[in-house]
N, C-alpha and C positions, 0 to 999 in steps of 0.2 A: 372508463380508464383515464380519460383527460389527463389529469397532471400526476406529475412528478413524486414519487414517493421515496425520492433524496438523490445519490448521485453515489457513485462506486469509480475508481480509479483501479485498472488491473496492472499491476506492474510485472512482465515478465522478465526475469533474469537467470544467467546460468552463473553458477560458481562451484568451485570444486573445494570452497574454504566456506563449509556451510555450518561450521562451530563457529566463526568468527564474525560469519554474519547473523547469528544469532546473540550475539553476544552483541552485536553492534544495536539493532534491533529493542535489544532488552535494557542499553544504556538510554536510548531514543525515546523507548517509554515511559520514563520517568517524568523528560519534558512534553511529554503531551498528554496525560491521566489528569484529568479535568480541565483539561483547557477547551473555555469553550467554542472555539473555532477548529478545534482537532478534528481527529476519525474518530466517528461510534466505535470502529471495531476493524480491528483486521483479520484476515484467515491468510494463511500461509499452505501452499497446495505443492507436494514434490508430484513431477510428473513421473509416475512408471516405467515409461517406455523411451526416455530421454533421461539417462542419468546426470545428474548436475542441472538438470533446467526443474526451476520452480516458477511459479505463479502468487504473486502476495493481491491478496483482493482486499482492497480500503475501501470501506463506508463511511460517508459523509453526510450530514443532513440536508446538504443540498453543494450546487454547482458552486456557490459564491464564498463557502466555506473553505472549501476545498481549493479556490484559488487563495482565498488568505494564508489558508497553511502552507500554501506551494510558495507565495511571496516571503514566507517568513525566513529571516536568514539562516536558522538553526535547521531547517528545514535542506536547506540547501547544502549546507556544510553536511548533513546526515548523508544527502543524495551522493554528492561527491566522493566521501568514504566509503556506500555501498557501494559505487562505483570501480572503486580499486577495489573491490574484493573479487569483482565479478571474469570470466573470463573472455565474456563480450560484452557491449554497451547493453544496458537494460533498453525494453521498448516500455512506453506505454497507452494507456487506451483507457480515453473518460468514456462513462457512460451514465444515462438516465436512467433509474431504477423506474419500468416503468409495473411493474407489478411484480407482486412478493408474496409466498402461501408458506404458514407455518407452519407442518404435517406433524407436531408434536408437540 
């Protein structure tokens, strides 16, 4: 298992304006579809049993990427916005992908 096979950011947030952060989301994408310091890929997760709390999981190719994106200003302005959308402060939680199985 040794090393790192890239780095994943889990952003938890609740909002009850979940059109509008999708709509913010889908502006954001534009600046970041081939940028190559961006995310591989996000997933967006609503929780079930907590109406209004979602989980957005960012894939990166590694840790150092991931801080560029985070330095980047547009980046920061996005955060900010998602932030008034939300009904409490988002948390979040880096992680080391340390193993990954693709059952398809």
């Amino acid at each position: 298992m040794g090393t790192s096979q890239g780095f994943v950011q889990i952003v938890e947030f609740e909002t009850d304006r979940i059109d509008e952060m999708r709509a913010l989301a889908e502006e954001g994408d534009q600046g970041l579809t081939g940028r190559a310091d961006g995310p591989r890929r996000r997933l967006v997760l609503k929780d079930r049993n907590h109406p209004n709390r979602y989980l957005a999981v960012i894939e990166f190719d590694s840790h150092e990427e991931a801080m560029r994106n985070s330095d980047d200003p547009e980046t920061g302005k996005f955060a900010e916005r998602m932030a008034a959308l939300c009904t409490r402060p988002p948390s979040f939680t880096d992680c080391d992908v340390q193993d990954a199985t693709d059952f398809r």
